[in-house]
C-alpha positions as CSV (number, residue, x, y, z in Angstrom):
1,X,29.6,-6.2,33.0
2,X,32.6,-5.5,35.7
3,X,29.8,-7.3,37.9
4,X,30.1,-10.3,36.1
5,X,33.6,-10.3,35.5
6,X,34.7,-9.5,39.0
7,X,32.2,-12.6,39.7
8,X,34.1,-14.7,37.8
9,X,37.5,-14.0,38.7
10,X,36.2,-14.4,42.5
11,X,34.7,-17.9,41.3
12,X,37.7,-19.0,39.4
13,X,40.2,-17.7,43.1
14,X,37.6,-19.3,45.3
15,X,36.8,-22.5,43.6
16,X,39.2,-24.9,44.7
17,X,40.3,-23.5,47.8
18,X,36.6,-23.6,48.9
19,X,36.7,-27.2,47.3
20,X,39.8,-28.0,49.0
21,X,38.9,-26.7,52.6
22,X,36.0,-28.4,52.4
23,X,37.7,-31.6,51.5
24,X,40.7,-31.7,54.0
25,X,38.7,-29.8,57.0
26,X,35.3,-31.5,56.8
27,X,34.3,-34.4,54.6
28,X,37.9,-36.1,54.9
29,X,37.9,-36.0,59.0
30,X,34.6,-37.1,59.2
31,X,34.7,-39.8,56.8
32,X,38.2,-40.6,58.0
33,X,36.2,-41.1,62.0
34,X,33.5,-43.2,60.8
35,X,36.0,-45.7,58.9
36,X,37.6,-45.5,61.8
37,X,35.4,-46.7,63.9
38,X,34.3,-49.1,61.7
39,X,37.3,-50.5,61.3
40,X,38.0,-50.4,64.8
41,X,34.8,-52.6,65.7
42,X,35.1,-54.8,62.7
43,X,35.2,-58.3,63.7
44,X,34.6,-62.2,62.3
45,X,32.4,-64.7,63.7
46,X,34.9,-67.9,65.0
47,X,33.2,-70.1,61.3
48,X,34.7,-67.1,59.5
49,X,38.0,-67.1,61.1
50,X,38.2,-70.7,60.4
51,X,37.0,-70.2,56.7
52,X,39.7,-67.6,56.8
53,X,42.7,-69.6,57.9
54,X,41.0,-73.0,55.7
55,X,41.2,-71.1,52.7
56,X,44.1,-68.7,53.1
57,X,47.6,-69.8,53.5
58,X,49.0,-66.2,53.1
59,X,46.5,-65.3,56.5
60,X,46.9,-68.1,58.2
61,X,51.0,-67.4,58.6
62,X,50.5,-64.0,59.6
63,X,51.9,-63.0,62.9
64,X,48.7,-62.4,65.6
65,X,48.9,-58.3,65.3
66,X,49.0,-58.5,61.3
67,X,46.3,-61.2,61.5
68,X,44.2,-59.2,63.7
69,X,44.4,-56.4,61.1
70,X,43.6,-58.7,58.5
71,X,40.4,-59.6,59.9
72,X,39.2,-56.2,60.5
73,X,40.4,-55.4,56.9
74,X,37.9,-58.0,55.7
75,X,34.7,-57.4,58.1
76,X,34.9,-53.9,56.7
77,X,34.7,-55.2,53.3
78,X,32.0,-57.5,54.4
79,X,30.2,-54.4,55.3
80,X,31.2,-52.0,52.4
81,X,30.3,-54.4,49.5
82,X,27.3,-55.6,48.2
83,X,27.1,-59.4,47.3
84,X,24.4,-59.5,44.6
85,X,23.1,-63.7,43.2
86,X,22.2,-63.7,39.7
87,X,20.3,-67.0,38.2
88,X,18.7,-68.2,41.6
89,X,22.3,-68.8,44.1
90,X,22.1,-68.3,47.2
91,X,25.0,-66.0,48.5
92,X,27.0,-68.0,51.3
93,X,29.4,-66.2,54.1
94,X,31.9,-68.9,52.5
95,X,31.6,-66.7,49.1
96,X,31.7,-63.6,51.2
97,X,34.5,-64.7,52.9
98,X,36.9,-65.9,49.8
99,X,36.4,-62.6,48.0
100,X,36.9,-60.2,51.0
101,X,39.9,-62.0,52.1
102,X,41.4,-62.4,47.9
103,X,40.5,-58.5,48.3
104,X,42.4,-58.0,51.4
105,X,45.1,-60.4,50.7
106,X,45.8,-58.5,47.4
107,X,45.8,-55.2,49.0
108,X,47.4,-55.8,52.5
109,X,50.7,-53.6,51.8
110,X,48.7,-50.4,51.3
111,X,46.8,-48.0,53.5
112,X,44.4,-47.0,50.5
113,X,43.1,-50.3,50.6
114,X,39.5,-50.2,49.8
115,X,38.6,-50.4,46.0
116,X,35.8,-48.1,47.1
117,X,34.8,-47.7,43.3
118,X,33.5,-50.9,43.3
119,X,30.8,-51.6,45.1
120,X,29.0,-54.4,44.0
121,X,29.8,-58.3,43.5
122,X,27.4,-60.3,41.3
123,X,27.8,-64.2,41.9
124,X,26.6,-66.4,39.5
125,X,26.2,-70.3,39.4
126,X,28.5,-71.1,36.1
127,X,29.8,-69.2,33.3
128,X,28.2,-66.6,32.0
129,X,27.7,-65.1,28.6
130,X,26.8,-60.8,28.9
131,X,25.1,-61.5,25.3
132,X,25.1,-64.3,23.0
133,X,27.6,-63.0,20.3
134,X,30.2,-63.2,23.4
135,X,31.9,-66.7,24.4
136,X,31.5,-67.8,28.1
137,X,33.2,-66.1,30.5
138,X,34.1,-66.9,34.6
139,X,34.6,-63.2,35.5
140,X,35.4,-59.7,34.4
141,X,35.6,-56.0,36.3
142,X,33.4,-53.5,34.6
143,X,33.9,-49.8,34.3
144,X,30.5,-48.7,35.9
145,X,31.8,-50.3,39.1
146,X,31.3,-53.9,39.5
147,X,32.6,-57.3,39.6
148,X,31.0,-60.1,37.9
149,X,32.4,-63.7,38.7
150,X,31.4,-67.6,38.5
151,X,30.9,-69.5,41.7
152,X,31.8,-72.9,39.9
153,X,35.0,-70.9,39.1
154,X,35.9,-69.6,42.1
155,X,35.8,-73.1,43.7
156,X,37.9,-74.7,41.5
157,X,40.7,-71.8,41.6
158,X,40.6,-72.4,45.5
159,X,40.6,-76.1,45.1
160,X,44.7,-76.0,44.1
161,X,46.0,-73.2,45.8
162,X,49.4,-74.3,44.6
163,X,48.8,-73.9,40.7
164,X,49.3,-70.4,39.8
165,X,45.3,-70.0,38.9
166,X,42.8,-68.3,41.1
167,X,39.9,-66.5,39.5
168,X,39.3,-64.1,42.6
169,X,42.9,-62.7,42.5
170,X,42.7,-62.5,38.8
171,X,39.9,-60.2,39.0
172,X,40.9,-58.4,41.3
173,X,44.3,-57.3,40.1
174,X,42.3,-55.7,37.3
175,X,40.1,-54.2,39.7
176,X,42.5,-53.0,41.9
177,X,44.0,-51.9,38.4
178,X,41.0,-49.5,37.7
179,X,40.3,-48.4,41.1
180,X,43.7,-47.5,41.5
181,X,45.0,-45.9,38.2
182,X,42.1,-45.1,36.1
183,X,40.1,-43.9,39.2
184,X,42.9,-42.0,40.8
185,X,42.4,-44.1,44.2
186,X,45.8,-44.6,45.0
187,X,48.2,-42.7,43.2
188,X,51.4,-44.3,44.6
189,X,50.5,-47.5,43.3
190,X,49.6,-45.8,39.3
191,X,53.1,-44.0,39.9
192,X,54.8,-47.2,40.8
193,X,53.2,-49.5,38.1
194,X,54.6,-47.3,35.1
195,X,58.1,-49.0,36.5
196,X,56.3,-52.6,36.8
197,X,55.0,-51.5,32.8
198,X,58.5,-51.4,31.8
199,X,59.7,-54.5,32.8
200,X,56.4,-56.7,31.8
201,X,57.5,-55.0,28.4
202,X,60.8,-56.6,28.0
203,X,59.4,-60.0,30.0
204,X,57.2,-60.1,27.2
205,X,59.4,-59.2,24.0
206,X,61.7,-62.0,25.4
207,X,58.9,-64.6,25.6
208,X,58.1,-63.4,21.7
209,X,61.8,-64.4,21.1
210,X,61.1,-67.7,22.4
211,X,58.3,-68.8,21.8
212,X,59.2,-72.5,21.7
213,X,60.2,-72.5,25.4
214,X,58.2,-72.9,28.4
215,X,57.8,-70.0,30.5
216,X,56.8,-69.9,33.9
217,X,53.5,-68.0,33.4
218,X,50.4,-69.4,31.5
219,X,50.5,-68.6,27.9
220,X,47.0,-66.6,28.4
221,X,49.5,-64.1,31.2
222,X,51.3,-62.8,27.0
223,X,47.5,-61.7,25.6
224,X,48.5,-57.3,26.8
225,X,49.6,-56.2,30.0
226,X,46.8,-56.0,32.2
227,X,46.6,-60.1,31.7
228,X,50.0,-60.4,32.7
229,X,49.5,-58.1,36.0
230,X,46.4,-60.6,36.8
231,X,48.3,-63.7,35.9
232,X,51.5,-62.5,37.8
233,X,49.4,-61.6,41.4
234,X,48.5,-64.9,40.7
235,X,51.3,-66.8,40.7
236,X,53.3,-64.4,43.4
237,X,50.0,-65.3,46.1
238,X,50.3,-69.1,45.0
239,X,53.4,-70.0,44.2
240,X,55.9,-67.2,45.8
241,X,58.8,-69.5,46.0
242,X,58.9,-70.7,42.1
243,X,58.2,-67.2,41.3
244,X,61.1,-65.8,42.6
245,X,63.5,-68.5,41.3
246,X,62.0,-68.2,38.1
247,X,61.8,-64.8,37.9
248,X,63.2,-62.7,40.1
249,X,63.7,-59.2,38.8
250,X,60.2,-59.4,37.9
251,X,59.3,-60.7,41.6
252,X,61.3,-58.4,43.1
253,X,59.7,-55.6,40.9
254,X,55.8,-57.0,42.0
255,X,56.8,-57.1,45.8
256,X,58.0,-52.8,45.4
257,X,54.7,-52.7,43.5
258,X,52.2,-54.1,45.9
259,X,54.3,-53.4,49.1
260,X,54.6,-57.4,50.1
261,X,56.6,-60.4,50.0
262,X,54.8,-63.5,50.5
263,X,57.8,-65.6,51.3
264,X,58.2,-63.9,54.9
265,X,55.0,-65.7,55.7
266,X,54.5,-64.2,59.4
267,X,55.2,-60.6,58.2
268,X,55.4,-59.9,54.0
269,X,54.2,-56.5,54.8
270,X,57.7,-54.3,53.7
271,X,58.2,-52.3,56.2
272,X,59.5,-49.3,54.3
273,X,56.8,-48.4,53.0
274,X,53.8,-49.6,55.2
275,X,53.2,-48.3,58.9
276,X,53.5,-50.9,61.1
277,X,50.0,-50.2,63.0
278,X,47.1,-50.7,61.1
279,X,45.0,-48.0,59.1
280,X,42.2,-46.5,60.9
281,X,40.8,-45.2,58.0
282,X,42.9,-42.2,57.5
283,X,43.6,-41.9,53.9
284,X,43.1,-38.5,53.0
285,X,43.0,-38.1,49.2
286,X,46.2,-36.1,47.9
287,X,45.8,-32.8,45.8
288,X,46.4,-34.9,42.6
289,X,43.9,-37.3,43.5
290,X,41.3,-34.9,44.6
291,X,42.0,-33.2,41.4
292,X,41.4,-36.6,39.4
293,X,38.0,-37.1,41.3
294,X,36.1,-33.8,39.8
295,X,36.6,-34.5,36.9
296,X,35.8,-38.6,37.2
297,X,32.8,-38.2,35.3
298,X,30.5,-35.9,33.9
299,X,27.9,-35.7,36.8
300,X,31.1,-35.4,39.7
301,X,31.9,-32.3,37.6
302,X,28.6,-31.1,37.3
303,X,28.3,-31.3,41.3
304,X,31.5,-29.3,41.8
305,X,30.8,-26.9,39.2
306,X,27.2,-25.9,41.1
307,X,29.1,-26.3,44.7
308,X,31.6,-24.0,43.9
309,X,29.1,-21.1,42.3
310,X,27.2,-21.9,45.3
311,X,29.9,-21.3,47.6
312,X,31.4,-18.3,45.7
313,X,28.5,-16.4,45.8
314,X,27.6,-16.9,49.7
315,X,31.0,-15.9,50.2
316,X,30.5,-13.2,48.3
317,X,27.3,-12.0,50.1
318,X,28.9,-12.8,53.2
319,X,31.6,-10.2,52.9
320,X,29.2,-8.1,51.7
321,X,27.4,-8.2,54.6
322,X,29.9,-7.8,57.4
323,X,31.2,-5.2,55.4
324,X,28.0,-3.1,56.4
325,X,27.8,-1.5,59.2
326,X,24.4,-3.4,60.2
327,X,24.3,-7.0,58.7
328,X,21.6,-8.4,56.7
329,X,20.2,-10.7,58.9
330,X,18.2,-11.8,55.8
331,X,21.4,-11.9,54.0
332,X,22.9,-14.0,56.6
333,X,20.9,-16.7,56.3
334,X,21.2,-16.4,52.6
335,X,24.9,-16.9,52.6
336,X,23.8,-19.8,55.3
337,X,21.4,-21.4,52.8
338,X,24.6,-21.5,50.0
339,X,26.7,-22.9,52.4
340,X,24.7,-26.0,52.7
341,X,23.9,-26.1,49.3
342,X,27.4,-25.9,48.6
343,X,28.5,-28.4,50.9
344,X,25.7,-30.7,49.5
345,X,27.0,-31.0,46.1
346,X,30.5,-31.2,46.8
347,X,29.2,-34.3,48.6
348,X,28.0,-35.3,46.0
349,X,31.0,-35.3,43.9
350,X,32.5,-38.0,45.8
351,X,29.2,-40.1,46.0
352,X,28.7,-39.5,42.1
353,X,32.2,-41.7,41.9
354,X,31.7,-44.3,44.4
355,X,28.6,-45.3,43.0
356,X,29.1,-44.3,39.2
């Protein structure tokens, strides 16, 4: 019975410092090299450059270091995400190209810039319906970790890219949304959208005061709050200028909130709270965010739970057996066999997320 309990309380001490060690000495440098080297050797063929600058206002003003970080930012998109065609299309680098650079566009004032949780992009020729009592839809985010959006759509929010209404930003303000907040991804930007909350809150009880005026957003931006985040990165990518004369305590807010301001077209980056070279990957998770990832879902807790007992008990068996006087070598490789165990499924606990 002491057995046990002493087992415990070692498992309980050891637990997260093993966790965290692990974390912060191994898995986060490593990562940390291989995005860095693929986001050093990240490039776009000349056709994609040219889609990129045909297609993107907000890229094509960029200053020539920025730019060059742009286009690295979206070749490693190119290579993290997976386009997936539903009802026969044929997936294009043009439809590649839009929603890296929307993604990239979107998420150009912060380090943490990845979205990692979602990893897959189904295209689709029209509007959809995801079961007939639903009405037709161009795009949503989902939960498990995709993106589901309407080619015809797409086009036609590219077609005016003056008129407050793009489908790719839409969706992915709500999937930066998720990623960010509910996924623990980037924790400055859930800290700093509580302030953004508060304002959308009294933007919107003073459009329910009058609602016989016209306001500068889309009716559809008044449905909750998440609409009004989408409709908002809309409008401050497309129409920055009207924005801010319209609104601006609420643009001023957005630009704290996504660490940009479109209208300095060659540089919107804010330089107060972005470095001014370009991430090499190294975006180690905080404590609070490595926290927020064990317990992302059942199986990622699972996996630390049977890391940690793992790694407690080789450690335990590993003092044990330097405090002989003759090591075990059978006990050695024991404690060696736990280790990698260990180490496995606290692998796992990060994979369990990124593809949950």
């Amino acid at each position: 019975m002491n057995d046990l309990i002493s087992f415990i309380a070692i498992f309980l001490l050891l637990s997260p410092i093993v966790f965290g060690l692990f974390y912060y000495l191994i898995y986060s440098p490593v990562s940390g090299m291989f995005n860095a080297f693929s986001y050093r050797n990240g490039s776009l063929s000349i056709d994609q450059q040219t889609l990129l600058a045909n297609r993107f206002k907000f890229y094509s003003q960029l200053d020539p270091e920025l730019k060059s970080s742009f286009e690295k930012r979206v070749a490693f998109f190119l290579n993290n995400k997976k386009f997936i065609p539903r009802e026969d299309i044929v997936i294009t680098d043009e439809m590649k190209i839009l929603l890296a650079g929307g993604a990239v566009q979107l998420t150009f004032g912060f380090h943490k810039y990845k979205m990692s949780y979602f990893n897959k992009i189904y295209l689709l020729p029209q509007s959809y319906k995801l079961s007939p009592r639903y009405p037709f839809m161009k795009g949503h985010v989902s939960n498990r970790g995709y993106i589901m959006l309407s080619w015809k759509a797409i086009q036609e929010g590219f077609a005016n890219p003056t008129d407050g209404i793009n489908l790719v930003l839409h969706e992915l303000a709500h999937a930066l949304m998720v990623s960010a907040i509910e996924e623990g991804e980037n924790i400055d930007f859930a800290v700093d959208y509580h302030v953004w909350e508060e304002w959308v809150k009294e933007e919107m009880n003073e459009q329910r005061e009058h609602t016989n005026e016209k306001h500068f957003f889309r009716n559809y931006a008044y449905t909750n709050g998440n609409e009004f985040f989408a409709v908002a990165v809309e409008n401050f990518f497309e129409r920055p200028l009207e924005f801010s004369q319209s609104l601006p305590q609420l643009y001023l807010q957005l630009t704290n909130l996504l660490r940009l301001d479109p209208l300095n077209a060659s540089n919107p980056v804010l330089i107060d709270t972005v470095m001014s070279s370009p991430p090499m990957g190294n975006d180690a998770l905080k404590p609070e965010e490595l926290f927020s990832m064990i317990f992302a879902s059942p199986l990622s807790f699972i996996c630390f739970v049977i890391g940690a007992l793992t790694g407690t008990y080789g450690t335990i068996i590993l003092f044990e057996a330097f405090a002989s006087d003759t090591p075990n070598a059978i006990s050695l490789v024991y404690a060696t066999l736990l280790f990698s165990a260990s180490l496995f499924f606290f692998v796992q606990v990060f994979v369990k997320v990124r593809k949950k």
